[in-house]
C-alpha positions as CSV (number, residue, x, y, z in Angstrom):
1,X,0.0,0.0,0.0
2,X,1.2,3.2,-0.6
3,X,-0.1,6.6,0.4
4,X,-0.6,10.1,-2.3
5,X,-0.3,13.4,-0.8
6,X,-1.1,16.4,-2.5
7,X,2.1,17.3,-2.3
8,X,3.5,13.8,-4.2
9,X,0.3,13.8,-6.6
10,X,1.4,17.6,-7.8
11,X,5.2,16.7,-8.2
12,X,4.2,13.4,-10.0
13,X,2.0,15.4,-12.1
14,X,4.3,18.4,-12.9
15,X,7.2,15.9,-14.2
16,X,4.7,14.3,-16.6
17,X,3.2,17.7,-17.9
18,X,7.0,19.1,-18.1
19,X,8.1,19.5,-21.7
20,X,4.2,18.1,-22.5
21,X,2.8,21.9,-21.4
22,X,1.0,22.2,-24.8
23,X,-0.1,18.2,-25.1
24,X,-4.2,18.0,-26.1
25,X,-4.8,14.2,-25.2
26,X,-6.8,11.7,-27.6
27,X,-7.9,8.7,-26.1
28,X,-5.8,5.9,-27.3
29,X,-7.1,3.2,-30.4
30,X,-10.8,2.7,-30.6
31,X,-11.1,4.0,-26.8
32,X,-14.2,6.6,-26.7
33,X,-12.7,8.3,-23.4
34,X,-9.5,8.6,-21.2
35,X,-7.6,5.1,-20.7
36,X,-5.2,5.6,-18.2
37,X,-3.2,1.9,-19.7
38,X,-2.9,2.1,-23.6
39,X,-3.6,-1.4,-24.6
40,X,-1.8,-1.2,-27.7
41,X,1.2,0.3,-26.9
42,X,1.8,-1.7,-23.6
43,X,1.9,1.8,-21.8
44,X,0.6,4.7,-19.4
45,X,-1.6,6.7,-21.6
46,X,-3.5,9.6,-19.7
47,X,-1.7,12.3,-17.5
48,X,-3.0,10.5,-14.2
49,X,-2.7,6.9,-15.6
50,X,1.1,8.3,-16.5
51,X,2.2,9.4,-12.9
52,X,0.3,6.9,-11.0
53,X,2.5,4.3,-12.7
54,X,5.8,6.3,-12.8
55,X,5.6,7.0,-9.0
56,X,4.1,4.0,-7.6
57,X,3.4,0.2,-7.4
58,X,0.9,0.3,-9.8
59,X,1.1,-2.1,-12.7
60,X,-0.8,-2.4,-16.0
61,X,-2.8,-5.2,-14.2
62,X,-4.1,-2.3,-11.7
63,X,-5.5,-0.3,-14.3
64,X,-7.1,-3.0,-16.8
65,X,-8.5,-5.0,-13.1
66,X,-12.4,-4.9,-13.4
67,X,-13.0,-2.4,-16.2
68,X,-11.3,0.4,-14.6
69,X,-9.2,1.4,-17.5
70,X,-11.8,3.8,-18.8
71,X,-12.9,4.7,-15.8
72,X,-14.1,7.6,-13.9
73,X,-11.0,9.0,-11.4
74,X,-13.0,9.3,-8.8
75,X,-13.8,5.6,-8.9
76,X,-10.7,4.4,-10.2
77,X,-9.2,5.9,-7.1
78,X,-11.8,4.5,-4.9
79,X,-11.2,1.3,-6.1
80,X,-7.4,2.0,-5.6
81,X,-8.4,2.4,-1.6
82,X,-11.2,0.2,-1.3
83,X,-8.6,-2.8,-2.5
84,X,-6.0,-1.4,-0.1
85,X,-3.8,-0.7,-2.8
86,X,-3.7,3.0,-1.6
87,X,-4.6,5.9,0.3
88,X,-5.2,9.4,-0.6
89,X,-5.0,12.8,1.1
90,X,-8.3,14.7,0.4
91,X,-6.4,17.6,-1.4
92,X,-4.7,15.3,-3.7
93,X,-7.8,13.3,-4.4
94,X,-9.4,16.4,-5.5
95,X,-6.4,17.6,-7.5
96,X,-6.0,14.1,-9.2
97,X,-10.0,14.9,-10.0
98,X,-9.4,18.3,-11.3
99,X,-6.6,17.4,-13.9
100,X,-8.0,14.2,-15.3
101,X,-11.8,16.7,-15.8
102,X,-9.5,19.0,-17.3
103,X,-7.9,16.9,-19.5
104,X,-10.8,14.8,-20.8
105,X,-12.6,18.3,-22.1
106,X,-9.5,18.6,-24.5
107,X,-7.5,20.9,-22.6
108,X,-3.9,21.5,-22.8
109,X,-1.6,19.5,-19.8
110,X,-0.9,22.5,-18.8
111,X,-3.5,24.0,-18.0
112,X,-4.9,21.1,-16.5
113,X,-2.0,21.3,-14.4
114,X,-3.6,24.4,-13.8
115,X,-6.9,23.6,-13.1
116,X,-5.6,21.0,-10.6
117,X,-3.8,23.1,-8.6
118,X,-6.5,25.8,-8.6
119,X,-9.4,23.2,-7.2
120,X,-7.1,21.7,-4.5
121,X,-6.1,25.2,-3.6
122,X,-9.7,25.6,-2.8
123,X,-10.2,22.4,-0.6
124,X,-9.8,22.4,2.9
């Protein structure tokens, strides 16, 4: 088990938006929404999906378990806690909420970033 802090979740974030600032993600193959494993390519594919699996213990057997590779974050990371695979600050739970919304309007990484940091900002 591994715990997210706001703190981690925004540095794991930042590294994968670094360089990506002006990245518009497409869901990968046939995939109607955000897949945070790329089936295809063997690989992380969203922003979360990318620095969940760069940072922890996740594997790609995490995010394909149950249907929860085209998921909504919230339940992914529910999921994630309810399995006792990890646990979440609430500040990071609602920034890991805030980027993934972001990016699955078609927004630029970085201004999900953005958007992240401006919803946790506003949690208690």
């Amino acid at each position: 088990m591994f715990h997210i802090s706001y703190e981690d979740a925004y540095r794991w974030v930042s590294d994968v938006v670094k360089g990506n600032e002006d990245y518009v993600y497409q869901p990968p193959g046939d995939a109607v929404s955000c897949s945070y494993w790329d089936v295809e390519e063997n690989q992380p594919s969203c922003l979360i999906g990318r620095a969940l699996y760069e940072n922890t213990s996740l594997t790609a057997e995490d995010f394909l378990a149950n249907g929860w590779n085209q998921s909504i974050i919230g339940h992914f990371l529910t999921y994630l806690r309810d399995e006792g695979k990890a646990t979440f600050d609430r500040k990071a739970m609602v920034f890991m909420r805030a980027v993934q919304f972001r990016q699955d309007t078609e927004e630029t990484w970085g201004d999900s970033l953005k958007y992240g940091v401006a919803a946790a900002n506003l949690t208690n």
